[in-house]
C-alpha positions as CSV (number, residue, x, y, z in Angstrom):
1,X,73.1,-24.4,19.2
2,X,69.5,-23.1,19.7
3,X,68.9,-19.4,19.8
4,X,65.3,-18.2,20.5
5,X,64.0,-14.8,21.0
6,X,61.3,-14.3,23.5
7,X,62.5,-17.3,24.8
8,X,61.4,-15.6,28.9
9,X,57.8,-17.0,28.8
10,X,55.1,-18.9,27.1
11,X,55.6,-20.6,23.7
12,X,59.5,-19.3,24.1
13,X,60.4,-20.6,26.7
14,X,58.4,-24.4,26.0
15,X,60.7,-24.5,23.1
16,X,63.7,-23.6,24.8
17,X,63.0,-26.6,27.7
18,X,61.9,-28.7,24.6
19,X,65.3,-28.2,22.9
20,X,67.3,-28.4,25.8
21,X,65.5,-31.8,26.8
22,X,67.1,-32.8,23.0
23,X,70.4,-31.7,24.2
24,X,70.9,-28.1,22.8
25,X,72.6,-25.8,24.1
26,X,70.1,-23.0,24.5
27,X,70.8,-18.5,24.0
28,X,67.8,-17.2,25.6
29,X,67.5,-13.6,23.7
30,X,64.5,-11.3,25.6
31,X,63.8,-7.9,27.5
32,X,62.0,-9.6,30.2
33,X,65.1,-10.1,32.6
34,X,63.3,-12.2,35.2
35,X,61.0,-14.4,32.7
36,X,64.4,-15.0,31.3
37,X,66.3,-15.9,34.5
38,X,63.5,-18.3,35.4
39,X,63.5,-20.4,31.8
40,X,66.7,-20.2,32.4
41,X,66.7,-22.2,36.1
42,X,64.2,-24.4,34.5
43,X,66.5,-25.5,31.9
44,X,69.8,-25.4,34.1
45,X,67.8,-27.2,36.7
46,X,67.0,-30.0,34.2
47,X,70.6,-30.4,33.1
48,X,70.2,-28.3,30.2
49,X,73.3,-25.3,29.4
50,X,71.7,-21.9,28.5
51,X,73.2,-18.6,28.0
52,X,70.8,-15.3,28.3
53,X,70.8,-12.0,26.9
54,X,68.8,-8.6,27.6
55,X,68.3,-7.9,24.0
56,X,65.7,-5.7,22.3
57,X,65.0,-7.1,19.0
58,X,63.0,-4.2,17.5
59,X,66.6,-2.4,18.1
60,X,69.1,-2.8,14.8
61,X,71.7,-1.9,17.4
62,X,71.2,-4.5,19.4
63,X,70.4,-7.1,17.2
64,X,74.1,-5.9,15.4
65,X,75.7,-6.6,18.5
66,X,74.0,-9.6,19.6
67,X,75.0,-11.1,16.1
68,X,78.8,-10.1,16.4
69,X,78.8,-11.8,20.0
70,X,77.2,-15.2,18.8
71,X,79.2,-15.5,15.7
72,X,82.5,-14.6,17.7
73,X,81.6,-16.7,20.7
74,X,79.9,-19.7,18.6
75,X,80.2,-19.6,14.8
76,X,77.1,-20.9,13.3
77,X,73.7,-21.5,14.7
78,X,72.1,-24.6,14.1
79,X,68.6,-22.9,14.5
80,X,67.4,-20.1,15.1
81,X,63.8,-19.2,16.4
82,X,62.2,-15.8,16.2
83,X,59.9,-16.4,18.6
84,X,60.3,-12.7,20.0
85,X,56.7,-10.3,19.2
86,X,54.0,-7.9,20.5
87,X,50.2,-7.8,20.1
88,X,48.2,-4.6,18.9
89,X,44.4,-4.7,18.3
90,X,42.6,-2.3,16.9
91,X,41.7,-1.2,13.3
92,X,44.7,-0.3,10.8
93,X,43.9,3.6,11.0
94,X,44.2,3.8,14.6
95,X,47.7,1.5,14.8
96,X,50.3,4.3,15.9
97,X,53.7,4.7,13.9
98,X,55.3,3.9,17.3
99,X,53.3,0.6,17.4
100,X,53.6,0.0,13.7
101,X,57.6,0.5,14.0
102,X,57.7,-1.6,16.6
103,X,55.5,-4.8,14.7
104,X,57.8,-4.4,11.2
């Protein structure tokens, strides 16, 4: 039981076909809907089982829920991987509270 944020593209969603290769069962957690359908057609394609969830994980709200619903529906993870992030460049003084919220 493998649960990987940003798991809808890039380094994401190479770990979640790696895992899945391994035989884990995969919850793909990201706000990218159609990077996330297509990991998760890679994976299913493969053999693999995956489950996928719209979540935002800069939201405690959502990350409450998401929790209640794995733990109820699952138990225990075996690993999880918080893959899940956003870039900003710039200097520190001109990082905006909305993009330093975001980052924490």
């Amino acid at each position: 039981m493998v649960l990987i944020t940003g798991g809808g593209r890039g380094i994401g969603r190479e770990t979640a076909i790696a895992f899945s290769a391994q035989g884990a069962y995969i919850i793909l957690i990201d706000v990218n809907e159609e990077g996330m359908e297509e990991t998760g057609r890679l994976i299913f394609q493969a053999g693999g089982s995956v489950e996928k969830h719209r979540v935002d994980v800069t939201s405690r709200r959502d990350m409450k829920a998401l929790s209640a619903k794995v733990k109820h529906r699952h138990g225990a993870l075996d690993v999880l991987i918080n893959n899940a992030g956003i870039g900003s460049a710039g200097t520190f003084l001109e990082t905006t509270l909305d993009t330093w919220d975001k980052s924490y």
